[in-house]
PAPA-491726 format. One record per residue (C-alpha): residue number from 1; chain; x, y, z. Coordinates in pm, 1 decimal. Each point is the difference from the previous one (the first is absolute). Layout:
# PAPA-491726
+-----+--------+----------+----------+----------+
: num : chaine :        x :        y :        z :
+-----+--------+----------+----------+----------+
: NUM :      A :        X :        Y :        Z :
...
+-----+--------+----------+----------+----------+
//
This chain:
# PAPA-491726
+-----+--------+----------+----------+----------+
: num : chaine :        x :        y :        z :
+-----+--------+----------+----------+----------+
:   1 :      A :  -1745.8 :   1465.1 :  -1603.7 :
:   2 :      A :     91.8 :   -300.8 :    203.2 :
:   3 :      A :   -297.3 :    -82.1 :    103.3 :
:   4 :      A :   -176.7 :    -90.0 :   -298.5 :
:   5 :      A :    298.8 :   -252.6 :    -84.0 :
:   6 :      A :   -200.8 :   -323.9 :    -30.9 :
:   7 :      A :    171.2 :   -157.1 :   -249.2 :
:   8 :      A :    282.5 :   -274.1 :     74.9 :
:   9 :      A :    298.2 :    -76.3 :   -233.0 :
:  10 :      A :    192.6 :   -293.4 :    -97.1 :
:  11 :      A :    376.6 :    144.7 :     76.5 :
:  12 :      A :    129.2 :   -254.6 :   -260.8 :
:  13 :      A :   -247.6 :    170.4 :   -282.5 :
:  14 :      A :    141.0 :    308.9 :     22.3 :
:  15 :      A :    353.7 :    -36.2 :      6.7 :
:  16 :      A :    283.8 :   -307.8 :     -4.3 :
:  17 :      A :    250.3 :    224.3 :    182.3 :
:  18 :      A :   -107.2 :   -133.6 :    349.6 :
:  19 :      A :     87.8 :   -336.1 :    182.4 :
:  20 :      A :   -270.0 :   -232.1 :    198.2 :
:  21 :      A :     93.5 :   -200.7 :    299.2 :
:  22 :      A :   -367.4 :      2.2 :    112.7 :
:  23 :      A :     92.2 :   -189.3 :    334.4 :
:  24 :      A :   -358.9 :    -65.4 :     57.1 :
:  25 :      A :    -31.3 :   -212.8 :   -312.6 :
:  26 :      A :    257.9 :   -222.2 :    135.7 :
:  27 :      A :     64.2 :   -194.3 :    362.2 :
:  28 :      A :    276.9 :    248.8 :     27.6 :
:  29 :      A :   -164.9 :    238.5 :    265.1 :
:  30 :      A :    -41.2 :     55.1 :    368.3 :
:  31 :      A :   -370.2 :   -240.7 :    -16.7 :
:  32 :      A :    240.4 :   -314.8 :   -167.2 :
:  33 :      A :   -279.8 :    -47.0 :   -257.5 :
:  34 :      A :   -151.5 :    138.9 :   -359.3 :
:  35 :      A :   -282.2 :    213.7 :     64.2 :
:  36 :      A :     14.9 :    163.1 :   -409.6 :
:  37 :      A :   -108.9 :   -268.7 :   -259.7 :
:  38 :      A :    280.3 :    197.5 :   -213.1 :
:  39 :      A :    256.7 :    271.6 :    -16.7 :
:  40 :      A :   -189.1 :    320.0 :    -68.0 :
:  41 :      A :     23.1 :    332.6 :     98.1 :
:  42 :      A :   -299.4 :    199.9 :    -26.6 :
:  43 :      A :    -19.9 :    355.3 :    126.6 :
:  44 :      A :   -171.5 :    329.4 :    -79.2 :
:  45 :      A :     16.9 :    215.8 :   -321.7 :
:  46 :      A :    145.4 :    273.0 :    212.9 :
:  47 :      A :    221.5 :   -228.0 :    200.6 :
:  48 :      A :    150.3 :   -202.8 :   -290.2 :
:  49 :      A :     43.6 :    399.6 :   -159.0 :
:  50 :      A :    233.2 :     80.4 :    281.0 :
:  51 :      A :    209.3 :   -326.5 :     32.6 :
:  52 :      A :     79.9 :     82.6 :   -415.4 :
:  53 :      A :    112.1 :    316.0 :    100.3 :
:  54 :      A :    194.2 :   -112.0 :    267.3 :
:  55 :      A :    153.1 :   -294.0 :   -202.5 :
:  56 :      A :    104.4 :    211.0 :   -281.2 :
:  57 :      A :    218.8 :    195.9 :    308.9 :
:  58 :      A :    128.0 :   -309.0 :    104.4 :
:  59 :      A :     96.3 :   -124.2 :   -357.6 :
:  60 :      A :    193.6 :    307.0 :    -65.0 :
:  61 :      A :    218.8 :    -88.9 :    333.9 :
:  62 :      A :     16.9 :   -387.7 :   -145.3 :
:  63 :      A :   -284.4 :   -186.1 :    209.8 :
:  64 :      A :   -363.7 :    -93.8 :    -34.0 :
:  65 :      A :   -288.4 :    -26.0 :    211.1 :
:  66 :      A :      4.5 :   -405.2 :    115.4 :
:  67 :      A :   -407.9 :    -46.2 :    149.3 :
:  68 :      A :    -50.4 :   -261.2 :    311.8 :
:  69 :      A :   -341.0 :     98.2 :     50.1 :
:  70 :      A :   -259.8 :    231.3 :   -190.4 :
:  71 :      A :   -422.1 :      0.1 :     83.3 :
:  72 :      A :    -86.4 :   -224.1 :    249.5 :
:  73 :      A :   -340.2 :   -126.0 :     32.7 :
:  74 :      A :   -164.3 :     43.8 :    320.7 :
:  75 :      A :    -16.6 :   -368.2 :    120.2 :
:  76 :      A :    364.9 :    -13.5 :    -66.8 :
:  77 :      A :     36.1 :    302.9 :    245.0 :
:  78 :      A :   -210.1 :   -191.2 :    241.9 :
:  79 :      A :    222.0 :   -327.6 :    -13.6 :
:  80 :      A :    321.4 :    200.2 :     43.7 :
:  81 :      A :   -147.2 :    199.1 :    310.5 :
:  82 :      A :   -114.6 :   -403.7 :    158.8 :
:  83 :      A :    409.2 :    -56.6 :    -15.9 :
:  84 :      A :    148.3 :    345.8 :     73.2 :
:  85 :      A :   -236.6 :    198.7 :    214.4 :
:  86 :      A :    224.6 :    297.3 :     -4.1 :
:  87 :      A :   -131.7 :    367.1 :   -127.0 :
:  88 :      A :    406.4 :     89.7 :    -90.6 :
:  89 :      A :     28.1 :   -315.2 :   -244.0 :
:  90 :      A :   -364.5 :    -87.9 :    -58.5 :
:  91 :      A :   -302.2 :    236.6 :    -88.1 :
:  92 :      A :   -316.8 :   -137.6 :    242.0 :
:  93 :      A :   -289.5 :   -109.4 :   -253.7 :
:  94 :      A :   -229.3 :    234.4 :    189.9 :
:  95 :      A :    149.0 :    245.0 :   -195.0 :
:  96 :      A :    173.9 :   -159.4 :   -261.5 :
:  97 :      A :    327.9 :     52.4 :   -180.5 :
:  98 :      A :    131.9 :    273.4 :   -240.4 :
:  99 :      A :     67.3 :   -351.0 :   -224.0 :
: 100 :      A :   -422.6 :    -51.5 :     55.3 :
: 101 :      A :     -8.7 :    329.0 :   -165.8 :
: 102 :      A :    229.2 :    -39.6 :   -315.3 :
: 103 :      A :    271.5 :    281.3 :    157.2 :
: 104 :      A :    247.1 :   -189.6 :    133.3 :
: 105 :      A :    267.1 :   -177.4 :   -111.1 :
: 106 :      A :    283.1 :   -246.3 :    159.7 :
: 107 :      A :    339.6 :     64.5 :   -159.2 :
: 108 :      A :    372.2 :     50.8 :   -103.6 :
: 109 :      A :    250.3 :     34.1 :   -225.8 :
: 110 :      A :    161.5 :   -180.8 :   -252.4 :
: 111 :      A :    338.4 :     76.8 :   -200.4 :
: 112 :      A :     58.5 :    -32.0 :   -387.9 :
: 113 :      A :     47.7 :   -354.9 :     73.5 :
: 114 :      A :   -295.0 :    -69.7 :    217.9 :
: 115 :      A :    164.7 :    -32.3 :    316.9 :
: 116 :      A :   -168.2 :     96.5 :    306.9 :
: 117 :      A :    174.4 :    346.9 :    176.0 :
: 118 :      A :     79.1 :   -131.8 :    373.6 :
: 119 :      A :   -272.6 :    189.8 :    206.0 :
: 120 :      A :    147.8 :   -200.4 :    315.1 :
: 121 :      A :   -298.6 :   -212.2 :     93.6 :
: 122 :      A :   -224.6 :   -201.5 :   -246.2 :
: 123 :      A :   -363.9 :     91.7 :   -114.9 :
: 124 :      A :   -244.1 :    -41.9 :    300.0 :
: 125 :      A :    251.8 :     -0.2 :    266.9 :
: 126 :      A :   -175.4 :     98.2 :    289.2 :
: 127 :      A :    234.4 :    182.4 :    272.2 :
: 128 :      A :    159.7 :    303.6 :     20.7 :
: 129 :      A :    323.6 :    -68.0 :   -231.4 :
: 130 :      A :   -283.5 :     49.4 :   -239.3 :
: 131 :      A :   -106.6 :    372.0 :    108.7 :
: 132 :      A :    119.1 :    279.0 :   -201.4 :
: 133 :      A :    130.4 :    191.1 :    298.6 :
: 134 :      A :    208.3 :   -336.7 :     65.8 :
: 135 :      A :    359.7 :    145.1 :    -74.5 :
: 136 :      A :    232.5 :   -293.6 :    167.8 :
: 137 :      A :     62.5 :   -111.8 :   -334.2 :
: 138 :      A :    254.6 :     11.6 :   -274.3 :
: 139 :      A :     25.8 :    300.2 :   -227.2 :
: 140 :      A :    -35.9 :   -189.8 :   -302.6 :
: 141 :      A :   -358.3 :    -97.3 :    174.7 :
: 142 :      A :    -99.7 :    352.6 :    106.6 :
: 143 :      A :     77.4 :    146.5 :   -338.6 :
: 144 :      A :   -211.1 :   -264.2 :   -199.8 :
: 145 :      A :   -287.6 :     67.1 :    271.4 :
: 146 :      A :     39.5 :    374.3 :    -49.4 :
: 147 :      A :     22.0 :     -0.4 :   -375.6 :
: 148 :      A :   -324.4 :   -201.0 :    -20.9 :
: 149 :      A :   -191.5 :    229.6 :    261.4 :
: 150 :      A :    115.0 :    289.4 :   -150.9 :
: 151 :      A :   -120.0 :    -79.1 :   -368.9 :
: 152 :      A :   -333.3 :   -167.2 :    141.2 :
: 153 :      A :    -77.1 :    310.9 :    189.4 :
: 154 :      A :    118.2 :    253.7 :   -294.6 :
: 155 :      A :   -240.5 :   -225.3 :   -180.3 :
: 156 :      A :   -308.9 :     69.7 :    194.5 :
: 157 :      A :     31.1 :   -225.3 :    246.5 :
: 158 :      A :      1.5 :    -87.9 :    378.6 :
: 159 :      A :    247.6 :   -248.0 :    185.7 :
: 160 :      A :   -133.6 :   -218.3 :    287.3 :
: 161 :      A :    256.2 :     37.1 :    295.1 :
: 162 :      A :     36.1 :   -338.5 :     99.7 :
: 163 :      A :     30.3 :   -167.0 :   -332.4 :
: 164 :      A :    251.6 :    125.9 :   -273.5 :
: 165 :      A :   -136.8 :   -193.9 :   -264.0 :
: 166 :      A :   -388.7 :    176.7 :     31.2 :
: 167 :      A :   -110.9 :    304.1 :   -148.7 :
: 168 :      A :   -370.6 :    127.6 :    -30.4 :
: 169 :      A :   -100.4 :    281.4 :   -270.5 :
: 170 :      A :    -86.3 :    307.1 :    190.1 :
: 171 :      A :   -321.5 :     24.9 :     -8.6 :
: 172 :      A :   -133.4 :   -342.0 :    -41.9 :
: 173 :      A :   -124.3 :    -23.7 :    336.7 :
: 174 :      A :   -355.4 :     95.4 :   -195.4 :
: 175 :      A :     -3.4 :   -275.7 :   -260.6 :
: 176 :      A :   -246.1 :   -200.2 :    109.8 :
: 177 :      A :     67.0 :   -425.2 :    153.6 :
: 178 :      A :     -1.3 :   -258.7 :   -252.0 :
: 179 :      A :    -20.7 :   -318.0 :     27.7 :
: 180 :      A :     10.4 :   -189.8 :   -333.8 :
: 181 :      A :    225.4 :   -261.6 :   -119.6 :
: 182 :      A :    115.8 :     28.6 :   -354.5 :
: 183 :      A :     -2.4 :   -269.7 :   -287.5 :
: 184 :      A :    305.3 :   -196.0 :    -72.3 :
: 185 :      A :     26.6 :   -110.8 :   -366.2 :
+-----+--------+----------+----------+----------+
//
């Protein structure tokens, strides 16, 4: 059945109860420059069907789903992988990126208040303080990082080791690559 999902979804259109930090639309990222006309976060029918699921778990514990990255088109992919040449933070273009595919998202948590929950390193840190198995960190941090792998994957998702803030949908490895930019109004 997830195969055939060929549609992709406006987050924003289908629900308010998520935040968007879409790093990407900003100079606030690991390339130091805008590489989204505007803050959107576009994903599959049967991705964006998960992350509601999982955000409705997350509201009942007080939090929300805040995005820093959603579908990524594939010349964005092949811009990163110019700058960070590394298969544990960057998917090679050859292949493309679970983002190229509209499965994968970049993201944390928020509280009632929409404060970020420390995750002890910021979004796109690339070293190993940023691993999952990374445990030299306060318990504070390693409860957040649990809490939001353990939802994500009760939700039908996958982590990605070395990044705590990535998840892919399992088994959106088939979508196919995209590589269309969307309209900003």
């Amino acid at each position: 059945k997830v195969i055939n999902d060929s549609v992709f979804i406006d987050i924003k259109t289908v629900s308010n109860d998520f935040v968007l930090d879409m790093k990407y639309a900003t100079e606030d990222n690991f390339l130091k420059s805008k590489v989204y006309d505007c803050e959107v976060c576009l994903l599959r029918k049967s991705t964006v069907e998960a992350l509601l699921n999982a955000n409705k778990k997350f509201m009942r514990k007080g939090y929300r789903i805040k995005f820093f990255d959603c579908y990524r088109p594939l010349d964005v992919q092949r811009a990163m992988w110019k700058i960070v040449s590394d298969p544990n933070y960057v998917a090679n273009p050859a292949k493309g990126s679970i983002h190229n595919r509209g499965g994968a998202v970049d993201i944390t948590l928020v509280d009632e208040n929409g404060v970020e929950l420390d995750m002890g390193t910021p979004f796109d840190h690339f070293g190993s303080e940023a691993s999952h198995n990374y445990s030299d960190l306060p318990k504070e941090v390693l409860k957040n990082r649990k809490l939001l792998k353990k939802i994500m994957i009760k939700s039908g998702f996958e982590s990605f080791d070395s990044e705590w803030w990535h998840y892919n949908l399992v088994g959106s490895r088939k979508f196919p690559l995209s590589n269309f930019k969307w309209n900003c109004n």
